[in-house]
C-alpha positions as CSV (number, residue, x, y, z in Angstrom):
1,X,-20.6,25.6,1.7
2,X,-20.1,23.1,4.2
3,X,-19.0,23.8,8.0
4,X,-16.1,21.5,9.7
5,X,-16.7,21.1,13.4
6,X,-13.1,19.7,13.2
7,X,-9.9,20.4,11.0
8,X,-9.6,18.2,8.2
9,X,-6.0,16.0,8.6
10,X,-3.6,17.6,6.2
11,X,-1.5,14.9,5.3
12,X,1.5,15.1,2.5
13,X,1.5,12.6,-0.5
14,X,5.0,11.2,0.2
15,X,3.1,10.0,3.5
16,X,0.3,9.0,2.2
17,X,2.5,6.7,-0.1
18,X,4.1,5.4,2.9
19,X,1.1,4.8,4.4
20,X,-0.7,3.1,1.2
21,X,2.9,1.0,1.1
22,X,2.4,-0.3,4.8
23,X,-1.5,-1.3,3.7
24,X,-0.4,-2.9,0.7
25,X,2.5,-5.3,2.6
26,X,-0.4,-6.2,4.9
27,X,-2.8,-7.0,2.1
28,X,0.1,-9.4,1.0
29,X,0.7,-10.8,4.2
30,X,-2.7,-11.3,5.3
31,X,-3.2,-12.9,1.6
32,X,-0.7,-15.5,2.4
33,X,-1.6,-16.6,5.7
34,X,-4.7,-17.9,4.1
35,X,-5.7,-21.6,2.6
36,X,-5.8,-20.8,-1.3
37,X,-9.3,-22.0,-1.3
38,X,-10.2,-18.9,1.0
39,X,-7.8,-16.0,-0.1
40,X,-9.9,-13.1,-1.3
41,X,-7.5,-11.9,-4.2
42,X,-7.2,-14.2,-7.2
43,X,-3.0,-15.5,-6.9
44,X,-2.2,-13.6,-9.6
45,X,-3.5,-10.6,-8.7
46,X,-1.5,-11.1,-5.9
47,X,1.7,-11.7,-7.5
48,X,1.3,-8.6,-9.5
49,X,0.8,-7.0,-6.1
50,X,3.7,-8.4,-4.4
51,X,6.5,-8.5,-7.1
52,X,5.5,-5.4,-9.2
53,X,3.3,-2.8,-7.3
54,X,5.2,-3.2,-4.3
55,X,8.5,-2.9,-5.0
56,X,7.8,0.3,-7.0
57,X,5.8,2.0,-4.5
58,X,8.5,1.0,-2.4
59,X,11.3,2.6,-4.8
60,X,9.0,5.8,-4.6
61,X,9.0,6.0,-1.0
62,X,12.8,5.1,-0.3
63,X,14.3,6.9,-3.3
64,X,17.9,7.2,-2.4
65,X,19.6,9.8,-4.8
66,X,23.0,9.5,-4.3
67,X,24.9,8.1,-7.1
């Protein structure tokens, strides 16, 4: 059994997907900034990030339920 010498973070999921949604606008951001020749994602893996991931991570995370 292994000993903490510190509490472990508790963290919920609905913030962790928050948090992975802020990472992944970075990622995109970041990705764009650069020359194509030096981007480290392939474009479309970056397309698929930024106009499909995204927005439903994004639909997750700010889920408004009214009608």
């Amino acid at each position: 059994m292994m000993t903490y010498h510190y509490k472990p973070l508790q963290i919920s999921d609905f913030k962790r997907l928050e948090n992975i949604l802020k990472e992944l606008e970075a990622i995109v951001k970041r990705e764009n900034k650069r020359h194509e020749m030096d981007q480290h994602l392939m474009i479309g893996a970056l397309d698929v990030l930024e106009y499909e991931v995204i927005p439903l991570v994004d639909e997750i995370v700010n889920y408004d339920p009214t009608p």
